[in-house]
N, C-alpha and C positions, 0 to 999 in steps of 0.2 A: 504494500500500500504506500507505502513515503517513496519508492520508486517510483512508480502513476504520480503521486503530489511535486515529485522533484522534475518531472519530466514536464509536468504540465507550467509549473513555473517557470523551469528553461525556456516553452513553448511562449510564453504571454508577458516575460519580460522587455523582449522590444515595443511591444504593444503598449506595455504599462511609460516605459520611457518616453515614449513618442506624445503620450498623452497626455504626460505631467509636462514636457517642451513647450507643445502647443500650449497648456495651460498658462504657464508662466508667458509665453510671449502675449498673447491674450492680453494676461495682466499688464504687463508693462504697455503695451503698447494703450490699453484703458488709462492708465496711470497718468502716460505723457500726453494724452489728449484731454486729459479733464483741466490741463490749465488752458487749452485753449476752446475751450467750449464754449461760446456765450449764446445764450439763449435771445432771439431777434425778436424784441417788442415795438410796438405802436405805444406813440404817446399816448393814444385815446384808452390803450390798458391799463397802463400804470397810474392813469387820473383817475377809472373807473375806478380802480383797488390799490390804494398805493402800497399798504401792507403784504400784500404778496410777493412786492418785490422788491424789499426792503432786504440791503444785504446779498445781492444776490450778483453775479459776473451777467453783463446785459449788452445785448447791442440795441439801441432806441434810433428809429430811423423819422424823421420827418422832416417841414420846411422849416427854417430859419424864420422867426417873425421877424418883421418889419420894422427897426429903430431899437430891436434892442441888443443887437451887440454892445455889453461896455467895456472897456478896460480895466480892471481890476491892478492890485499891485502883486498880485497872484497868478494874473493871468487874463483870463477871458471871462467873462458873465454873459449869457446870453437865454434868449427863448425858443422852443423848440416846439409846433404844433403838429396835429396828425394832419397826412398830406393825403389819406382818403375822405374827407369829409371837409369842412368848411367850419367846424366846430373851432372856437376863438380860443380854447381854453389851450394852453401851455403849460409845457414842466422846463424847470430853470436848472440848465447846465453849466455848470463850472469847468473851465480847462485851462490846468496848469501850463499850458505851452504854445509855440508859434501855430498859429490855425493854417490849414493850408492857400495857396493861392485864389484857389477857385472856391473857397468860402463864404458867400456875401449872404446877404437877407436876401428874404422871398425866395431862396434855393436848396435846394436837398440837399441831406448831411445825412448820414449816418455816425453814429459816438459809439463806442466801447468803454464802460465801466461799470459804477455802481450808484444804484440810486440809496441816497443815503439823507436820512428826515427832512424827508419832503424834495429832496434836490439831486439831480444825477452828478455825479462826480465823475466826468469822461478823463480816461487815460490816453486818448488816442481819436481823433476826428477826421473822417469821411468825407471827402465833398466828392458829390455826385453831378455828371455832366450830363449832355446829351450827345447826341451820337454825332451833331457836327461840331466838336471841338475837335482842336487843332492846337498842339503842343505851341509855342511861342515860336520856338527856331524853326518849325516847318513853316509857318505861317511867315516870318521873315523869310528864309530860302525862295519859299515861292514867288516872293516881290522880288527877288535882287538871284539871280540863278547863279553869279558870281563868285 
């Protein structure tokens, strides 16, 4: 009988290794993705509920409103509306750093961070274009072919 038992575990040891591999790769590869996961909300969610997303790793996409970028001594202050509706209501994003070029009000952004009492705290901002932009240097090249 421990003959049959030794045999059968000779037999089902590559099996058992191969599966504990996969497992572990699995995990890591779950590990090193959970910091870059952020879960893509509408502003119109986080007004509806702000408590559910209190704390939480967030991408919040909508328009820039209208006059209120400010300057901070921290950075950026500004207003962020949902850009499926026409609904006025806003959530106020903070960001610690240089915004990008194609930033402006009345234009799509997307932010990555955390919404924190009452207020998103972006580590990272998005601006969104449309399909006829044209980087600055192609747009010069094309005037002067020189």
């Amino acid at each position: 009988m421990t003959m049959v038992s030794h045999k059968l575990v000779n037999r089902l040891m590559p099996a058992m290794k191969i599966t504990l591999w996969c497992s572990f790769s699995i995990a890591c590869i779950i590990y090193g993705l959970r910091e870059h996961a952020h879960l893509f909300v509408r502003v119109q969610q986080i007004i509806d509920n702000p408590s559910q997303w209190e704390r939480q790793q967030l991408r919040v996409g909508g328009i820039v409103v209208e006059q209120s970028i400010r300057q901070t001594s921290a950075g950026i202050r500004f207003s962020v509306r949902d850009h499926l509706n026409k609904d006025p209501r806003a959530v106020t994003v903070h960001y610690a750093g240089i915004p990008p070029a194609l930033f402006k009000e009345g234009k799509a952004m997307v932010a990555n961070g955390q919404f924190k009492k009452g207020q998103f705290i972006a580590s990272e901002i998005l601006a969104k274009h449309d399909e006829n932009y044209q980087i600055p240097e192609m747009t010069q090249h094309a005037r002067n072919p020189n």
